[in-house]
Structure formats: C-alpha cells, structure tokens
C-alpha positions in Angstrom: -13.0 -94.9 -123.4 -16.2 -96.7 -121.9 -15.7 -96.6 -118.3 -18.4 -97.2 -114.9 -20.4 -94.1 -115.8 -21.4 -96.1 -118.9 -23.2 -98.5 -116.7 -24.6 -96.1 -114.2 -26.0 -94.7 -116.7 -28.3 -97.3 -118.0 -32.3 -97.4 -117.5 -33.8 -100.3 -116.8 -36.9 -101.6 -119.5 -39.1 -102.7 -117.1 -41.8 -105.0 -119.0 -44.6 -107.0 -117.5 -43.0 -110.8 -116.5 -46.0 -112.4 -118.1 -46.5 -114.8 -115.1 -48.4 -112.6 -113.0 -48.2 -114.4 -109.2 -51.3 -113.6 -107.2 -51.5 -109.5 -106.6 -48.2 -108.6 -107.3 -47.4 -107.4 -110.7 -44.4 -108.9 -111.7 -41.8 -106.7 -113.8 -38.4 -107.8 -115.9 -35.6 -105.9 -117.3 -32.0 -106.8 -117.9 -29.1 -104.4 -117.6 -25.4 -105.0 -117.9 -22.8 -105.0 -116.0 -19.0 -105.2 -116.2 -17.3 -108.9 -116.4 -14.5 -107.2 -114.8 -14.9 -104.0 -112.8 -11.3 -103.2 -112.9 -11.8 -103.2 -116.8 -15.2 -101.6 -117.3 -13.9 -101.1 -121.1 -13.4 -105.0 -121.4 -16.5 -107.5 -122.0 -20.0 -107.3 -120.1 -22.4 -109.4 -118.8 -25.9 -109.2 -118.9 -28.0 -109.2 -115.0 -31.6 -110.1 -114.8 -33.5 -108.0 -112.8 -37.1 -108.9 -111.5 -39.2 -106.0 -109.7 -42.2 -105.6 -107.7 -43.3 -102.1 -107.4 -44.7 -100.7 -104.0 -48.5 -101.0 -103.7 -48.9 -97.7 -101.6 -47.1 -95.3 -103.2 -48.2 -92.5 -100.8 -45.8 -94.9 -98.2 -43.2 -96.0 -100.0 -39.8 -95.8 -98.5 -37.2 -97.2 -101.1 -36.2 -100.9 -102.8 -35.3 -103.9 -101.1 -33.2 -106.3 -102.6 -33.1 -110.3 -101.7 -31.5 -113.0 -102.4 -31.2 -117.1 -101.2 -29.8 -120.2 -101.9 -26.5 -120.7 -103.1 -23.5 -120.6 -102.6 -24.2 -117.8 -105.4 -27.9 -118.2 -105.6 -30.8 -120.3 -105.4 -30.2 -122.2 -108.7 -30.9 -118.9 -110.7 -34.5 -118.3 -109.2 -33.2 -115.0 -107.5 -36.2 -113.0 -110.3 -38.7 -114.9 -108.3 -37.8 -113.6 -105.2 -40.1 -110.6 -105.2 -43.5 -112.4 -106.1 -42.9 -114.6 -103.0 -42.0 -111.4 -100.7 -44.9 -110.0 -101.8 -47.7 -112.6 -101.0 -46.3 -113.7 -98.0 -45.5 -110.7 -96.3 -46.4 -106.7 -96.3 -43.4 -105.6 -97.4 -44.8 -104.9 -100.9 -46.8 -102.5 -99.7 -44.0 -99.7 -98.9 -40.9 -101.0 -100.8 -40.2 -102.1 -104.3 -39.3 -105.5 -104.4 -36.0 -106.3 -106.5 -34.9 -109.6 -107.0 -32.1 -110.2 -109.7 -30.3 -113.7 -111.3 -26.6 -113.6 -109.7 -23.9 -113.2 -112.6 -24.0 -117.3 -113.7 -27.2 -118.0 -112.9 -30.5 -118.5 -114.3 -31.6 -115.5 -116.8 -28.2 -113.4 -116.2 -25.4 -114.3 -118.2 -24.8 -118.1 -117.7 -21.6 -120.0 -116.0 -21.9 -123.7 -117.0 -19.8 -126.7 -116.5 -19.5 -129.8 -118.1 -21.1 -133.0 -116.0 -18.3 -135.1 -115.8 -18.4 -138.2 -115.2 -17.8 -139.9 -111.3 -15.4 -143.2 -111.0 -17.1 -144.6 -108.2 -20.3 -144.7 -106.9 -21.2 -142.4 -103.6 -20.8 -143.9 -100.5 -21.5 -142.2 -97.3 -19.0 -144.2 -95.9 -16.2 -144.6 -98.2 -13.4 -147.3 -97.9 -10.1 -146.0 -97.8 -8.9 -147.2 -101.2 -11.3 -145.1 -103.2 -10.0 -142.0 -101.8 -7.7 -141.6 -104.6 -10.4 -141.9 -106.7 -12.6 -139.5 -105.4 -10.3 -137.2 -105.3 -9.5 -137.9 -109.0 -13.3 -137.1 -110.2 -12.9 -133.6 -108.5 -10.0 -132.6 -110.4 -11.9 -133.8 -113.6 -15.1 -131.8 -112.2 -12.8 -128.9 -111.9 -11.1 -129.4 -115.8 -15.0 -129.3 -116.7 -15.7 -125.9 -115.5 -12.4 -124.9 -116.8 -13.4 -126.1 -120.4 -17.0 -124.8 -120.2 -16.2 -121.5 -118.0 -13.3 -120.0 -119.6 -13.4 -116.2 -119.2 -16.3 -115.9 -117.1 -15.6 -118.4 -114.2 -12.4 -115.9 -112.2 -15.3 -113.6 -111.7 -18.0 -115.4 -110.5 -17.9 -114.6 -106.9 -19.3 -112.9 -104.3 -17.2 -109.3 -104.0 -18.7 -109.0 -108.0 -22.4 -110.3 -106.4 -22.0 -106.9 -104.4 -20.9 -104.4 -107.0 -23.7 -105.9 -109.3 -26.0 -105.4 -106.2 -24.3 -101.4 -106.1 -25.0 -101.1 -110.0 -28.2 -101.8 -109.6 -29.2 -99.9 -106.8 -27.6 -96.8 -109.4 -29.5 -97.8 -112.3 -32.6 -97.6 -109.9 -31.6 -94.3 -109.1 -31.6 -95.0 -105.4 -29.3 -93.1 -102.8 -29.7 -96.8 -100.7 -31.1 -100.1 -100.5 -32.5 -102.1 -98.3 -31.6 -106.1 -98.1 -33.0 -109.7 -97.2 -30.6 -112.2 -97.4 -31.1 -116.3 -96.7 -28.2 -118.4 -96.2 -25.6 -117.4 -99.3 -27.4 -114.3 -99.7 -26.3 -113.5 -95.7 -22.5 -113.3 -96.9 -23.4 -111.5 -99.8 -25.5 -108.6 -97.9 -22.6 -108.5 -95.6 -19.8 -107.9 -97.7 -22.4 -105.7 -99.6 -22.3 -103.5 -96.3 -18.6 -104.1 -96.1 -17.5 -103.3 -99.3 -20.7 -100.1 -99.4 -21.5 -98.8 -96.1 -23.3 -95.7 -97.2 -25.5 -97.4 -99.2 -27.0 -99.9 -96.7 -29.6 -98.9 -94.9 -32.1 -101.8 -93.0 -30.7 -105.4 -93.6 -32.0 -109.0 -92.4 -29.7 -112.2 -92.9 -31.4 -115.5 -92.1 -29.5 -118.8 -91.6 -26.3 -116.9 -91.6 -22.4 -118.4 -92.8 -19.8 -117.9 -90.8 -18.1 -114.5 -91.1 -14.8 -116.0 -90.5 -14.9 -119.5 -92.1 -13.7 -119.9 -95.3 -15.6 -122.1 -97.6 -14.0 -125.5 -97.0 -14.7 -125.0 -92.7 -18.5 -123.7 -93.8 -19.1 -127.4 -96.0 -17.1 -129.4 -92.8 -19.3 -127.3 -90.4 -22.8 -129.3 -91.9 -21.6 -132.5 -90.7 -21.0 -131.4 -87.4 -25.0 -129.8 -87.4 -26.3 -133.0 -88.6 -24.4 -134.7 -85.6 -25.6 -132.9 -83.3 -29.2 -133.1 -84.5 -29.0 -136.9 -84.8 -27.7 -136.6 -81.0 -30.9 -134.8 -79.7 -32.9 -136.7 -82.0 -31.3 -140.1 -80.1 -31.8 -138.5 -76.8 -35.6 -138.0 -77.2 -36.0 -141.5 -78.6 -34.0 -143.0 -75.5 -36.6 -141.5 -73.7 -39.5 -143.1 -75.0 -37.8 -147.1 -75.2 -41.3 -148.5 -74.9 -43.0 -147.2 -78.0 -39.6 -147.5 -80.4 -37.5 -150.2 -78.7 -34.7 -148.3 -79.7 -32.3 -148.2 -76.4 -32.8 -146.5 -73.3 -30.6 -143.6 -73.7 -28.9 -141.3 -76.4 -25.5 -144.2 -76.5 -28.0 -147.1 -76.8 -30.4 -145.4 -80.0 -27.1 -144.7 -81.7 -25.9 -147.8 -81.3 -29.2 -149.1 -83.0 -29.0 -146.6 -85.7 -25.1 -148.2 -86.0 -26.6 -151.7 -85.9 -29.4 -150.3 -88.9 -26.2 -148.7 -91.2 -24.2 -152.2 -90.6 -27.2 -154.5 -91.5 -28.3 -152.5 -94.5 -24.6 -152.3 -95.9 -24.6 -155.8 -95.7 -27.5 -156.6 -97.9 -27.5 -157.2 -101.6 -27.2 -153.6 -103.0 -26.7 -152.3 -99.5 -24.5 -149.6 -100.2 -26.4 -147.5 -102.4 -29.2 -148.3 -98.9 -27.1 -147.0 -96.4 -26.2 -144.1 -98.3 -29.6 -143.1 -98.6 -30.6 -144.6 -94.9 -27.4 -141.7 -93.7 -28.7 -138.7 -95.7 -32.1 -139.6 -94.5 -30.6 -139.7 -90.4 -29.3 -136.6 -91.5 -32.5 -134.4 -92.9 -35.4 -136.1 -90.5 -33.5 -135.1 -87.4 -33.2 -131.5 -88.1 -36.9 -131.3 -88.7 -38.5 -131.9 -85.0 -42.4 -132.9 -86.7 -40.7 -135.9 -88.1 -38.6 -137.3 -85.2 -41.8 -139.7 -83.8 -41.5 -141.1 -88.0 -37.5 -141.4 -88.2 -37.8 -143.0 -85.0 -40.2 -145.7 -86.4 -37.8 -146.1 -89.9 -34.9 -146.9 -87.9 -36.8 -149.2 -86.2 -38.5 -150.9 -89.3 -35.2 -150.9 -91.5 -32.9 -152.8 -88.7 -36.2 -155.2 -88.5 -35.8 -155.7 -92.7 -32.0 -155.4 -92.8 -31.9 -158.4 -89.8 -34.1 -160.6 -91.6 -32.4 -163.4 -93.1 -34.2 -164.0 -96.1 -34.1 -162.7 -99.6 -36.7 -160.4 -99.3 -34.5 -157.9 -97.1 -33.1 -155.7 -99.7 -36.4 -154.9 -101.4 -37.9 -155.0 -98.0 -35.2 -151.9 -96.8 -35.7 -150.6 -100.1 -39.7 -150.0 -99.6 -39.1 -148.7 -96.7 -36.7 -145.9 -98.2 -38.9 -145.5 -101.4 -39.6 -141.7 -101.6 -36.3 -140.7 -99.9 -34.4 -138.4 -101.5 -31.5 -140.0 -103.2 -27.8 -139.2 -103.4 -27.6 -139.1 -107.4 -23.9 -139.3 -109.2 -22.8 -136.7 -111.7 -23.6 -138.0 -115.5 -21.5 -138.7 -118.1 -19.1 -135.9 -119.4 -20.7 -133.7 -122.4 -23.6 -132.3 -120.8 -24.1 -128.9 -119.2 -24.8 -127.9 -115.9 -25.4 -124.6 -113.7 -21.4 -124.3 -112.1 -21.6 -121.1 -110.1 -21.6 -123.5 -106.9 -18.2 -124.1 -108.3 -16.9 -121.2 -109.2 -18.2 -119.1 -105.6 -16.5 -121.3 -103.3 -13.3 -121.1 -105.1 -12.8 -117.7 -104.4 -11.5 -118.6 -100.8 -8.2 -120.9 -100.0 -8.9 -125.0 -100.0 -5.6 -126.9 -98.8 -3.6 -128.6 -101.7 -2.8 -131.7 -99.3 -4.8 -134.4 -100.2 -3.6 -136.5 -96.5 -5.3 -133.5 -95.2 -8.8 -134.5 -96.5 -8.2 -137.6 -96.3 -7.6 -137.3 -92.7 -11.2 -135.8 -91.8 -13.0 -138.6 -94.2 -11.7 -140.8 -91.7 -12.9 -138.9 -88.7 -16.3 -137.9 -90.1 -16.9 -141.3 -91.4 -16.7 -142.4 -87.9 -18.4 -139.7 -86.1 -20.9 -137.7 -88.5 -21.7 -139.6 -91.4 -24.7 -138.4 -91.1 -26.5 -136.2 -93.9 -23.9 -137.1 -96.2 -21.3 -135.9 -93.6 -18.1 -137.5 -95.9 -19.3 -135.5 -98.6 -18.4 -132.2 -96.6 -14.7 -133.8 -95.6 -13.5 -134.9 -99.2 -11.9 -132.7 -102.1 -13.8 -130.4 -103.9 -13.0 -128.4 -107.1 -11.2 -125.7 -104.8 -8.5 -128.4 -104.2 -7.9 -128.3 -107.9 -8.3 -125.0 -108.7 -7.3 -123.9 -111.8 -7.2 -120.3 -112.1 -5.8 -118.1 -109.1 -9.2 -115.4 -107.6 -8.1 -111.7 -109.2 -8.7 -110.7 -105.5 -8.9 -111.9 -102.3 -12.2 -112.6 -100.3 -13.5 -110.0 -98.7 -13.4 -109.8 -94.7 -16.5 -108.8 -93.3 -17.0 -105.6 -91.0 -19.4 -102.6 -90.3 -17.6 -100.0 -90.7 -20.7 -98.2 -89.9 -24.3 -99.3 -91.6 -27.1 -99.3 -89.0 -27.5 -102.5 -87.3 -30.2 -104.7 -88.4 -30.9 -108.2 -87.6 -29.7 -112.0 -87.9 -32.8 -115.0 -87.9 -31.5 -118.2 -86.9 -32.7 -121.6 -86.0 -30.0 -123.5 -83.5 -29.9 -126.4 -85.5 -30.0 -125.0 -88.9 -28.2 -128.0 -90.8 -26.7 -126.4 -93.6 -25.1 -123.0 -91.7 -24.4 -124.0 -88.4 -25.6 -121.9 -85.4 -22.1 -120.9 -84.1 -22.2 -118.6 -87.3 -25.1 -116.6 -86.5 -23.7 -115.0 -82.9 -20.5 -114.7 -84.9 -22.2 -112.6 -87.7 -24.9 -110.8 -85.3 -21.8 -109.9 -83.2 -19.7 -108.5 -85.6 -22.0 -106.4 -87.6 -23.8 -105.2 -84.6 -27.0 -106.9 -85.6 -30.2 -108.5 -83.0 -29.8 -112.5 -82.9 -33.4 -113.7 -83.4 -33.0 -117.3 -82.5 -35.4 -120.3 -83.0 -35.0 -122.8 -80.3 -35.0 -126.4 -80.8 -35.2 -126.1 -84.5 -33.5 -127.6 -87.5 -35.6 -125.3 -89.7 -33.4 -123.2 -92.7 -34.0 -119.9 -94.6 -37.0 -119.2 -92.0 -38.1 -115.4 -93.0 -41.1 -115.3 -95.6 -40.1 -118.9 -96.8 -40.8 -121.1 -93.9 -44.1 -120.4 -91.9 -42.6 -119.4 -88.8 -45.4 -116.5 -87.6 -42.9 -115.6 -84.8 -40.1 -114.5 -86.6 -42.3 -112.6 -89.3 -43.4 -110.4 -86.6 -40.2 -109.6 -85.8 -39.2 -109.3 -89.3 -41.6 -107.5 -90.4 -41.9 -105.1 -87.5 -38.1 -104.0 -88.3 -38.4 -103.5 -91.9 -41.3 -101.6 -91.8 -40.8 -99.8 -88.9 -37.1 -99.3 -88.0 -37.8 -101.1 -84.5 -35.5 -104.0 -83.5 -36.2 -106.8 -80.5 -34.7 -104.8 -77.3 -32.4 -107.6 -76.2 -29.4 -109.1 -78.2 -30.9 -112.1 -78.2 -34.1 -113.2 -78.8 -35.7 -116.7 -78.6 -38.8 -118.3 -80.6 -40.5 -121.1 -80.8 -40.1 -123.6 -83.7 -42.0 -126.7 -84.9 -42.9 -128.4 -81.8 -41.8 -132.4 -81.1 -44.0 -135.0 -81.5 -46.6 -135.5 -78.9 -44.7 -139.4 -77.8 -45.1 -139.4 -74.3 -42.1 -140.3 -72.1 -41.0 -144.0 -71.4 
C-alpha cells in the first residue's frame, strides 16, 4: 500500500525554464504530492517547483523557499519567485532559490471556479435594500466553486501549503529550509514552523496577518488601515489649506472628501464614480509620494462634481480615467483561479447575515474607503459548503530560531497591529517602516533600508539588536505648510 515514503522518495527533473531572467538560470520540475495526507494511498496532485541554484557553490548554505500574494499565492506566480530573489538581492549567491505554484494555483494542479454572475452592480456604499442581494451572489459564488472544485477544494488550504512546503524540502534532500514569506506567505511560513519546528531554520515574514485573526477579522481589518491612512492623509492636507483649499484641519478635508463622494454620487452615472473616487481615497493615501496629487483630485473632482452643467459626469470621469476600477464578476460559465476561495474558508465566518449586515452599516459610514464595504459583506465562507477536514492551525514556536518580521505601519492590506502580534509570538525582530503605506517591502519594493537588514540576517545569522527597529519610507511631498 503506497503510503508518504512514496513521495519522499521522489527526485525532482530539474530542466532549464526556457525564460532565462537576467543571470539566474532558471530551473523547473514538478513532483507530486498527496491530495490528502491522511490518505497518501488516495489521489495526488501535481506541485510546480521553480529553482535557482546557488552561484557560489564553495558558500552555499542550504535552500530558501518563498512565497507572496494570496491568500494562497500570488495568482500562481509563486515559480517566479526565485528569478526576482535573485536579481534583486544576493541571496542567490549562497542559497538555492525555490519557489513553487501553491496546490490550486498556476502550474500546480489547478482549483477553478465558475465566474458567476453578480445581481447588482458594486457600490462602495451600498443602500440597505441590496443587502439581500449581495448576499445572494456570494452563495451563488460559493455553489460555483462547489460545481467547479469538487474533490480538490476541502484541501486547498494553508496546513496542506506547509506539508507540500515539508515534501519538498525531502525531495530536495535537505535536513532544513530556510523561508521568505510576503503577506499570505507570512501565515504560511508560520504555521510551517508551527506545524515543523526542526526543519526551520532562518525565516523573514514581511507585511505579516494577524496570528490570531481568523480570516473574516483579517478582510474587516483593511478597512480600518485605509481609515486610518485617509486620516493622516487629511491631516497633512489641513495643514497646507492655501495650496488645496481643502479645510483647515483633518474634520474640515474629510468633510470635503464627503462633500466630493456626495456630489459625484449625484451625477448622471455617479455611482459607478464614487465607487471608483472611494477605492482611489483608499490606495493614494497609503502611498505618501502621491498624497500632494490625491490632494489636488479631490480638489478637482468636487470642482467637476459642483458644476451644474452637463459636462460634469464626463468631466469627473476624465479626472478618474486611468484609475483602477472595481470590475463585477462575469457571467456564469467561465473559469477562474478560486484558491482565494477556498483558503479563507478554512477558518469559521458567522452564518448570521444581521451580523454582516450590521458592519456594512458601520463601515459604510466610517471607512468606506478602499472599498471598505467590500471587507464588511458576506463572502463564500458565509456559505460554505463543505465542512475543513481539520481545523486551522494556531500559530506558536515551539522552538525554531527567531528570525524577523518587515512591516510598514500603514500596510493597507495586513494591518500593523498584526506584525507586533506575530513578531511577539514567534520571537522574531519587528523591522518597522515609519510613516509608510508601502506592502510586501523585502526584494519587491525598493526599500534599501530594509534590504540591509534583510539581507544582513539571511546571509549572516545577525538580527537588528533591538526588538524594534524603525526605517524610513517614501518621504511626503515637499508642500510646505499653510
């Protein structure tokens, strides 16, 4: 009877990728992998594997797997991982780089859904009587995943993420790994060194979940980011009431930005404009470089959106061109990637739709920014229709070395409260970018600061001294004050 040893066993065809990037010499190979590891006699799956070999072999100290994205993975680009690692930092030089397609994703064996179709238009501010329908197109999303995921979807989640991650680090024939993990990939290299202790040796998680939130409080945590990012945006704009006439203080540019949503919502077409005008609020404030130009388009768009002519839709509409947009699901019969779907099932949502509908009310009022509704209403978890063949793992250190946590304080999409919650539980260094709404910052966001410190501690073994330790992000924008 087939059993783990089968899979252990396995070794890896590595073949050049044939999209050499820069340097680094990009390797495939695929292995497989249990659908079930409880049943390692029942059906298998197929993992993509990506590698990077080190460039000094004279130096080389072991593998480092990454991942980011997600939840489950960055829309199955997890093979290209290791080319990126490789020209943007030195790590290539003294560890194989391994990056690998999450079970679901991309070149691994694929979870898909069906793209079901939405009742009603988004609205960043949803009225109260389309509640019931919103909530209706999430139960149909979820039937869709049911109809297209069948066996697969129960084990799509992030306890299997981390015995895949174990399976490979066999096949490689490696005692232990080490790990880079941005944003999803933070929960997954820490229930990796949960669930394998012994087998983790240095380990970085940048823009870090919340070890204790499940996965309807991480979503309702964004809103509260963007919130607060709009509020320090408003601040620094009250400041400077001469050059953006927007208010004097932090009350009077929201109240403007209020004024802006109102007037545009008005318009001809205006919904589908203050949806976008929201999301927009929501990504320019966490970027400090672009608070001098949101600042400026609120101040155009409440011009446009006052004007009394007929020109003010396509006026507001200009000035949003190039936005990104807030785009509906299409109609049902297509295919799509639905691992997002599947992951955050694997954690409890509440069955009591007054329960959503409850914070839809509050965040429409208070952070609608960045889509903030979006993170209040149902999801597929509400409807879930197949019960998680175990529960979610709770994350510990029951004794891996400490490594570190990179965070920006106003990381929009894994809220800062997360990071000392996650840097104090596994004993990691808190390397904290100040006044920054920057996310997944390591390697992928030109931040030279914490690359040093990145770097310095996967190449060397040598952490920051203090628990915490602050750098520098993009700086504002040059406006002076008043």
């Amino acid at each position: 009877m087939d059993d783990l040893r089968t899979f252990l066993s396995q070794q890896p065809r590595w073949a050049p990728a044939g999209d050499g990037h820069g340097p680094a010499a990009v390797e495939h190979a695929t292995i497989e992998a249990p659908l079930d590891y409880s049943r390692p006699g029942g059906p298998r799956i197929t993992l993509a594997l990506s590698r990077v070999r080190a460039a000094d072999p004279a130096r080389r100290r072991g593998v480092l797997l990454s991942l980011n994205g997600g939840p489950g993975g960055d829309g199955g680009l997890g093979r290209a991982l290791p080319a990126r690692l490789a020209d943007a930092t030195p790590l290539g030089d003294v560890y194989d780089l391994i990056g690998f397609d999450p079970r679901g994703t991309g070149d691994s064996t694929r979870l898909e859904g069906e793209d079901s179709p939405t009742s009603t238009p988004f609205d960043s501010r949803p009225p109260d009587e389309v509640f019931a329908a919103l909530a209706a197109d999430m139960r149909e999303r979820d039937q869709g995943c049911l109809r297209a995921g069948g066996e697969l979807r129960p084990y799509i989640n992030t306890r299997n993420n981390a015995r895949d991650m174990d399976l490979i680090r066999a096949v490689l024939g490696e005692e232990r790994i080490s790990f880079v993990g941005w944003a999803y990939g933070t929960l997954l290299g820490a229930v990796y060194g949960t669930m394998f202790p012994e087998r983790l040796e240095r380990s970085v998680l940048d823009s870090s979940v919340h070890p204790d939130w499940d996965w309807r409080e991480q979503f309702k945590s964004q809103a509260l980011a963007n919130r607060e990012n709009v509020d320090a945006w408003a601040l620094w704009t009250g400041e400077r009431p001469t050059r953006f006439g927007l208010g004097r203080d932090a009350g009077e540019v929201i109240a403007s930005v209020e004024r802006t949503a109102s007037r545009l919502a008005a318009l001809d077409g205006g919904i589908a404009l203050r949806t976008t005008f929201d999301l927009v609020m929501g990504t320019h404030a966490a970027d400090r470089g672009r608070w001098e130009s949101l600042a400026d388009l609120v101040a155009g768009l409440l011009e446009a959106a006052s004007a009394n002519d007929a020109d003010a839709p396509a006026k507001a509409g200009g000035l949003l061109a190039g936005q990104r947009e807030w785009r509906p699901g299409k109609p049902a019969g297509g295919r799509r990637d639905a691992v997002l779907e599947a992951v955050t099932c694997e954690t409890v949502w509440p069955d009591q739709l007054d329960v959503y509908h409850r914070d839809m009310r509050a965040f429409r009022a208070h952070s609608p920014y960045g889509l903030g509704v979006m993170r209040a209403q149902p999801w597929v978890g509400t409807f879930r229709s197949f019960t998680p063949p175990e529960p979610a793992t709770r994350v510990a250190n029951p004794g891996y070395p400490g490594g570190l946590v990179v965070q920006a304080d106003g990381d929009p999409f894994d809220h800062c409260p997360g990071a000392y919650a996650m840097a104090d539980r596994l004993g990691h260094r808190l390397v904290l970018v100040a006044d920054s709404g920057a996310h997944e910052i390591y390697a992928l966001g030109a931040n030279p600061a914490v690359d040093a410190h990145v770097n310095r501690y996967l190449l060397e073994g040598v952490r920051p001294a203090e628990p915490v330790t602050t750098v520098p992000g993009v700086p504002r924008p040059a406006v002076p004050v008043g």
